[in-house]
Residue, then its C-alpha position, 0 to 999 in steps of 0.5 A: x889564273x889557272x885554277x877554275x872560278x872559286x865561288x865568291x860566297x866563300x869570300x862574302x862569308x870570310x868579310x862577314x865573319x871578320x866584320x862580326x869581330x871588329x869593335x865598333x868604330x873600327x876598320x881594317x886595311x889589308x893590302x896584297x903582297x909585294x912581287x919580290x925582286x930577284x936581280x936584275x930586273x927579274x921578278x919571284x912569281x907572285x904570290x898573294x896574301x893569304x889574309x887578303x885572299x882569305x877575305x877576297x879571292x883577289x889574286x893580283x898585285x897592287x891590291x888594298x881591302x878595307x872592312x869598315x862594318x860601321x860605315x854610316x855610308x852602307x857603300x863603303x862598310x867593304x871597298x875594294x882597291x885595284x891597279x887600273x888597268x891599261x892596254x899596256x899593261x895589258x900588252x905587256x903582263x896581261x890583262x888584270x881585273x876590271x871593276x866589273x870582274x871584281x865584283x862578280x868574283x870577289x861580291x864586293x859592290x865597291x870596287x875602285x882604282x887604286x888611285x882613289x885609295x887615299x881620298x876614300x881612306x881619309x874620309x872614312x877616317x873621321x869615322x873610325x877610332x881603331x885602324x885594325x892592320x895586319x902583319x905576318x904574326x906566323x910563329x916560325x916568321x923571321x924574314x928581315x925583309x921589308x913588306x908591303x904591310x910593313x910600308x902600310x903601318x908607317x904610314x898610316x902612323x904617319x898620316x893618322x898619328x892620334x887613330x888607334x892601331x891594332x893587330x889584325x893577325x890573332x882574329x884571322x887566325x882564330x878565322x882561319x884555323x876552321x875551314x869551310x866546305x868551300x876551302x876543304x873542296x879546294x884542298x881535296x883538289x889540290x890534293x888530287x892533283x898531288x896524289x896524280x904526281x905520286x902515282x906517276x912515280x910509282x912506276x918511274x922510280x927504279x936505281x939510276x934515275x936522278x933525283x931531280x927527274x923525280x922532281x921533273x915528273x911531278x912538276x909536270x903532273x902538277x902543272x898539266x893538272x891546273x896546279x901553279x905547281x909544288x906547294x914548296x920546295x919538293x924534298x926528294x932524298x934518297x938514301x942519306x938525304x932522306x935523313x935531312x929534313x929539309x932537304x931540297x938539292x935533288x941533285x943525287x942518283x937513287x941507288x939500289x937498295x935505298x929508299x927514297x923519302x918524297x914530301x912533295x905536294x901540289x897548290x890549288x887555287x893557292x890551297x897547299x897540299x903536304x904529302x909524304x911518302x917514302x918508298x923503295x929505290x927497286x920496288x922492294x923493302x928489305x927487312x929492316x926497312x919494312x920494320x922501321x916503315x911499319x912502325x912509322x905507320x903505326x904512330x901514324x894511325x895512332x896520331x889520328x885516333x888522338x887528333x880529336x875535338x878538344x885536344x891542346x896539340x901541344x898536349x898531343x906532341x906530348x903523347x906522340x913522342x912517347x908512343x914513338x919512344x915505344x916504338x924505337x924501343x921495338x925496334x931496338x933503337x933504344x932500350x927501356x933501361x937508357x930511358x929510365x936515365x934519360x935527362x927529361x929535357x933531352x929525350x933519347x928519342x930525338x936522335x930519331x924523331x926531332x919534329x913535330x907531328x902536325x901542323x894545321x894546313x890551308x892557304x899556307x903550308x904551316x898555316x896559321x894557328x894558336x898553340x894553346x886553342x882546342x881542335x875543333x871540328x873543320x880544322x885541318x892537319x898534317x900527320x906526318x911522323x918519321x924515323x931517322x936513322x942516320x947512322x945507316x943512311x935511312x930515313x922513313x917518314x909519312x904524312x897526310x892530312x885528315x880534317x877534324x870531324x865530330x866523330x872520327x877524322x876524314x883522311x883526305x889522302x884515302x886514296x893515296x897509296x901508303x901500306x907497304x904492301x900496295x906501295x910494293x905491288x903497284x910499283x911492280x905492276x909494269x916493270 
């Protein structure tokens, strides 16, 4: 892997805290992702489980985990499954763990071949009451692909059919919404190598230049950074793309006189990053840009004081759609009088602010989370609000990612450049 060694502690603590939730009589089974086709005999680029990498640091294929805290076996409480390895395989895809590279990465002392998975599952079956499995539960899910996971709970339903099954999903995600030391240092990595990208446009941006040159140039910083690369797909819109929130062609020429809105980040050790930033084509805002870019700021800095231990998010949407309200009234958007009249179930303001505010990040981009739970500390989330005014062919959105404190928030984008101010002076400094 490109990224350096992550210290296997992190993945001994995850199985532990997921074994102290686990009924008694209970085992769970997780299994890597599968690598997706694409035609022909062409293969996506691997990308693991986030579940199974939560709890094991394993960033390869043909991969199973099973947690199973009350095995009267102590050396099968954790096991570990892996795709033996071959001097082909080797040849051909390079070398993949060994049984002893596992246990010092992952702190996990069993550790087989994938081969013995169904012996060693059955037998610890005469042990256990409740197979906990796990599935993609993300509320924005709607792939009608079939996973590896899927294949998993048939069969087990077929081999097992009198063993309880459960959902694995909701006790990760009530592990995961809370980020340790360990994973806010993996995502202030990812996040360095995200604010080199941006810094690098800074002064490469100028009319003329292709939007998919920008594309070019953070792929590259990314990359030569340790990064796999973009987070996601990069949304690079000038002018009027930069009013379609998930635009992600790059195919137009930036012209004088536009901004361009860049929501491009970078991943680390499978930790994603969400930045985004919009800036001007010349290096100078007009006016009416410096207005609209402003009040965007300001929700932001307003979102951050809100975004507090003990807040419902949903709650705090609520209160961020009115101060953006606000602000479009400022701007002469709206006026006060059509939002006395407005249809509560259709705010005027959704013609220029339609999404969310922020969402919790980590191993997935949109990771997982519960709606209904209160912040609390060591969570993570993006901030990003934005104004679109699509009649004009502009469109103005900013984000970062703060993790929740005790006290006040830390902005892990501190030192990523978003006063409009500096955004002007450092992309002036060498043309």
């Amino acid at each position: 892997m490109k990224y350096a060694p992550i210290p296997s502690q992190l993945f001994v603590d995850n199985r532990r805290n997921l074994a102290t939730r686990l009924p008694a009589g209970s085992l769970a089974v997780l299994t890597a992702n599968d690598p997706m086709p694409t035609n022909a005999d062409g293969t996506m680029g691997f990308r693991q489980n986030s579940d199974l990498f939560y709890l094991s640091g394993v960033d390869q294929e043909d991969t199973v985990l099973i947690i199973f805290p009350g095995a009267k076996d102590p050396e099968r409480r954790e096991c570990l499954f892996l795709k033996e390895t071959s001097e082909l395989i080797a040849i051909w895809d390079g070398v993949k763990l060994s049984k002893d590279d596992a246990i010092r990465s992952t702190g996990i002392k069993s550790v087989f071949w994938l081969s013995d998975y169904d012996r060693i599952l059955r037998e610890l079956m005469y042990e256990v009451d409740t197979v906990y499995l796990n599935h993609n539960e993300h509320l924005r899910c709607s792939s009608e692909v079939q996973t590896r996971e899927d294949r998993l709970i048939n069969s087990l339903r077929q081999r097992f059919p009198l063993h309880r099954q459960a959902r694995l999903a909701p006790v990760m995600h009530q592990l995961r919404m809370v980020k340790s030391a360990t994973e806010i240092a993996l995502l202030r990595e990812a996040t360095r190598i995200t604010e080199l990208g941006f810094k690098r446009l800074l002064t490469f941006l100028k009319p003329g230049v292709g939007e998919w040159e920008l594309e070019a140039e953070m792929a590259h910083e990314y990359i030569r950074n340790r990064s796999r690369g973009f987070a996601y797909p990069p949304i690079i819109g000038s002018g009027p793309n930069a009013c379609v929130l998930h635009y992600v062609s790059s195919d137009r020429v930036c012209q004088d006189g536009e901004l361009v809105l860049l929501d491009c980040a970078a991943e680390y050790a499978n930790y994603f990053s969400d930045l985004t930033r919009t800036i001007p084509v010349n290096g100078r805002f007009t006016p009416w840009q410096r207005k609209v870019y402003d009040a965007v700021h300001r929700v932001l800095n307003e979102c951050n004081q809100m975004l507090r231990p003990g807040v419902v998010n949903r709650d705090y949407q609520k209160e961020v759609n009115l101060i953006m309200e606000k602000e479009l009234v400022g701007l002469g958007l709206l006026k006060k009088e059509d939002i006395e009249k407005q249809d509560p179930k259709n705010p005027l303001y959704r013609k220029y602010f339609m999404h969310g505010v922020s969402h919790h990040i980590g191993l997935d981009v949109h990771d997982v989370n519960d709606p209904w739970a209160k912040i609390v500390p060591g969570m993570v989330f993006t901030i990003e609000p934005g104004i679109y005014i699509r009649e004009q062919g502009l469109g103005v959105r900013l984000e970062n990612i703060v993790v929740i404190g005790e006290t006040e928030n830390e902005n892990l984008m501190a030192n990523i450049p978003i006063d409009a101010d500096e955004i002007e002076s450092l992309m002036n400094a060498r043309r």
